[in-house]
DODOKOL-691678 format. One record per residue (C-alpha): residue number from 1; residue in one letter; x, y, z. Coordinates in nm, 2 decimals, always signed. Last residue first. Layout:
REM residues N
> nr rest c1 c2 c3
> NUM A X Y Z $
...
REM end
This chain:
REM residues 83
> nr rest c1 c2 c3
> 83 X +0.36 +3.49 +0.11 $
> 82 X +0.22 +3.25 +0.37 $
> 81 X -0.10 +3.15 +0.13 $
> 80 X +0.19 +3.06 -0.15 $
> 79 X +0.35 +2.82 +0.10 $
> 78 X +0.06 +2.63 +0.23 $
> 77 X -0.08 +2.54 -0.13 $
> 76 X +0.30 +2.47 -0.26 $
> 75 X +0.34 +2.23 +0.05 $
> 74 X +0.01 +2.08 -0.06 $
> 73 X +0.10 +2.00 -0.42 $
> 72 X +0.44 +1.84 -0.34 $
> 71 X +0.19 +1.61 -0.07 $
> 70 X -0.04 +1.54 -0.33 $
> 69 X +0.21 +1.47 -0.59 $
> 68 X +0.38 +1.22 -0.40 $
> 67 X +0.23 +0.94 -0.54 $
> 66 X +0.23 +0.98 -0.86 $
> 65 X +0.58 +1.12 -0.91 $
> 64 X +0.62 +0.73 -0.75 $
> 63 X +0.40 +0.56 -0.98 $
> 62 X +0.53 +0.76 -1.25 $
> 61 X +0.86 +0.62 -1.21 $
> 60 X +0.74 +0.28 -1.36 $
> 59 X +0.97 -0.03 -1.25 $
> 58 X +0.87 +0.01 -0.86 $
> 57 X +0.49 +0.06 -0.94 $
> 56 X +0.59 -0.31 -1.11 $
> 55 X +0.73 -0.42 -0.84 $
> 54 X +0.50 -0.35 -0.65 $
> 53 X +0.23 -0.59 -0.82 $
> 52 X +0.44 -0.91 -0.76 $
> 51 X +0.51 -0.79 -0.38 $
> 50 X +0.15 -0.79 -0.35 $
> 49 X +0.11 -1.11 -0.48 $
> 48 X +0.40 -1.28 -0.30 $
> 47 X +0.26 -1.10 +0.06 $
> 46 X -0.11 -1.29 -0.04 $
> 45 X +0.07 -1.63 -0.10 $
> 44 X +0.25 -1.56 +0.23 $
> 43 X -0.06 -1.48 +0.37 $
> 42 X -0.24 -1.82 +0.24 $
> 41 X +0.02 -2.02 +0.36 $
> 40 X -0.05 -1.89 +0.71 $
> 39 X -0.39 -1.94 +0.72 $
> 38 X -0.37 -2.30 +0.59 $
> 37 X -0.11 -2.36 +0.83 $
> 36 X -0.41 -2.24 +1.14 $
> 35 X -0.23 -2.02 +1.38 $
> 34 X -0.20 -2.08 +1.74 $
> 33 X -0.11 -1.77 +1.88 $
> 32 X +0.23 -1.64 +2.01 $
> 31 X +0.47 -1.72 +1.71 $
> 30 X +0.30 -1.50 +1.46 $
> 29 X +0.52 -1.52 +1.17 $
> 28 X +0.22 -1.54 +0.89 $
> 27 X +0.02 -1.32 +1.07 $
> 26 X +0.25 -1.04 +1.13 $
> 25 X +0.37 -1.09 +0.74 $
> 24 X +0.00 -1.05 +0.62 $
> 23 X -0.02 -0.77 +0.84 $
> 22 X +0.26 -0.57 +0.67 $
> 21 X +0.10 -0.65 +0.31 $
> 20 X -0.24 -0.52 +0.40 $
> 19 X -0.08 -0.22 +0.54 $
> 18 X +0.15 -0.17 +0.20 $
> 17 X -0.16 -0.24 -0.07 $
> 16 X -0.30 +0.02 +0.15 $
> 15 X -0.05 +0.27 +0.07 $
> 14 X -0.02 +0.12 -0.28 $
> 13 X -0.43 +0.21 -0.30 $
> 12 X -0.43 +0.51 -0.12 $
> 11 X -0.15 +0.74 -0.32 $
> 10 X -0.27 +0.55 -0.65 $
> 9 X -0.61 +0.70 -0.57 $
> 8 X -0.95 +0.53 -0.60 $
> 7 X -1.18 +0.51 -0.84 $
> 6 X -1.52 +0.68 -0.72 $
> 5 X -1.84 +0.44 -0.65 $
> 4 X -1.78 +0.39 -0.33 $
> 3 X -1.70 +0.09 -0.14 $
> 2 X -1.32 +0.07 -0.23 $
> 1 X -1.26 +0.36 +0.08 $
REM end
């Protein structure tokens, strides 16, 4: 998705912004496998970036209207082709 030449969407980047995030936390807590400190540190620092940037989508409504736009967009596509 970031390899093309196209900027992406709000809608993909904070959603990806939130998968990155969730495995960064799975990593960092993994009990079950042997994982290096240095790896671990380095996805909490990765979990407090993140968290840094959300907040500020968090502090700017637009982010959000932003965000579900598409979808609000799409149930007004579907509904006016059923009337």
């Amino acid at each position: 998705m970031f390899s093309t030449a196209q900027v992406p969407l709000i809608v993909d980047v904070i959603s990806t912004l939130e998968e990155l995030r969730e495995g960064m936390i799975a990593v960092r807590d993994d009990q079950e496998n042997d994982v290096a400190t240095v790896v671990r540190v380095a996805c909490q620092a990765g979990v407090m970036l993140i968290d840094k940037y959300s907040t500020f989508a968090q502090d700017c409504k637009i982010y959000i209207i932003a965000i579900g736009m598409p979808y609000i967009l799409f149930i007004f596509k579907v509904a006016h082709k059923q009337t």
